[in-house]
Structure formats: structure tokens, C-alpha cells
C-alpha positions in Angstrom: 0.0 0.0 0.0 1.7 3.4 -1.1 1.6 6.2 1.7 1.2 9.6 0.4 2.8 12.8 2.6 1.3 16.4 2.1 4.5 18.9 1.0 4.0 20.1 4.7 4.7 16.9 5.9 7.6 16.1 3.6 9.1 19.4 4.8 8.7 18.6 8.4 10.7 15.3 8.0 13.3 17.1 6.3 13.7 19.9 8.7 13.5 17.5 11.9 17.0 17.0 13.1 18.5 13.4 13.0 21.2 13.2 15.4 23.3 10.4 15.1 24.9 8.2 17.5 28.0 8.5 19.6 28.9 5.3 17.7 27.8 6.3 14.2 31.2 6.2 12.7 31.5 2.3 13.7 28.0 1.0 12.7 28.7 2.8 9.2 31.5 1.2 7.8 30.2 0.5 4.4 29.7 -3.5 3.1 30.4 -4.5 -0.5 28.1 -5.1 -2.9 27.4 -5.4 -6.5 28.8 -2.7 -7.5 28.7 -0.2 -4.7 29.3 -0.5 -0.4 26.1 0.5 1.3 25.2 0.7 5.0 22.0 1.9 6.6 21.8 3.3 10.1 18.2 3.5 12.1 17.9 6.9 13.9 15.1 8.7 16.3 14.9 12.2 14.9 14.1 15.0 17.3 10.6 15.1 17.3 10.4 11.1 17.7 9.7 10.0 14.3 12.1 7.2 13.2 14.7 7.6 9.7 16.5 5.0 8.2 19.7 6.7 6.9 21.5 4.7 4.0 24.7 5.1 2.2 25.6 4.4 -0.9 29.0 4.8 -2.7 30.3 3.5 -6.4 33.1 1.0 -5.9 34.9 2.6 -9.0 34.2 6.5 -8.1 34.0 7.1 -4.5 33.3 10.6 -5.2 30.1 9.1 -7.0 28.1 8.9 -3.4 24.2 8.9 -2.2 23.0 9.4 0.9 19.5 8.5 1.6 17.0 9.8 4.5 13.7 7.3 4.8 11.2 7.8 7.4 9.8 4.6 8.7 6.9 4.6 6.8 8.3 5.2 3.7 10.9 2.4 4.6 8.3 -0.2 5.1 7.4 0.3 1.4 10.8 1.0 -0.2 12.8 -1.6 1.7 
């Protein structure tokens, strides 16, 4: 089932601060894949909602580089 977000909600979860962990440079060490390392880290942004942050960088270019913000919801039905 495909959530939709108003623009007012989109620009809320992209305005909320998502601090990261005191660990955050350890859980991210990026993992080979086809292609590219990737890594996702789950964090609680400031007003509670919960982000999956995920990583992605070209195993040929490491300047070529995304890095993804997924609230929960949207999560469920990308992941």
C-alpha cells in the first residue's frame, strides 16, 4: 500500500533534526556489494519520528556517493 505525505509533511521530516549516535562512525562502515558498499543506520529524529539513513558509494568513483533519508513509513514500502 503506497503512503502519500502532504508537502507540509515532507518538509517537516526534512527539517526534523536526526542526530546520530555517539557510535555512528563504527556501525557505518560500508559493506560490499554489486557494484557499490552500502550501509543503513536506524535513527530517532528529534521530534520522535524514526529515519532509516542509508549510504551508498560507487566501488569505482568514491566521489560518485548517495546518501538517503527514509522515514519509517516510507521504509516499510521501499525496503
Amino acid at each position: 500500500m503506497s503512503i502519500v505525505f502532504t508537502d507540509d509533511q515532507i518538509r517537516a521530516l526534512i527539517l526534523e533534526p536526526k542526530p546520530l549516535p555517539h557510535d555512528y562512525r563504527k556501525r557505518l562502515r560500508l559493506r560490499q556489494k554489486r557494484g557499490h558498499r552500502e550501509q543503513e543506520l536506524s535513527v530517532q529524529g528529534a521530534e520522535g519520528h524514526a529515519f532509516h539513513i542509508i549510504l551508498r558509494q560507487s566501488s569505482i568513483d568514491p566521489l560518485n556517493f548517495s546518501v538517503m533519508s527514509l522515514s519509517e513509513k516510507a521504509y516499510s514500502d521501499f525496503g
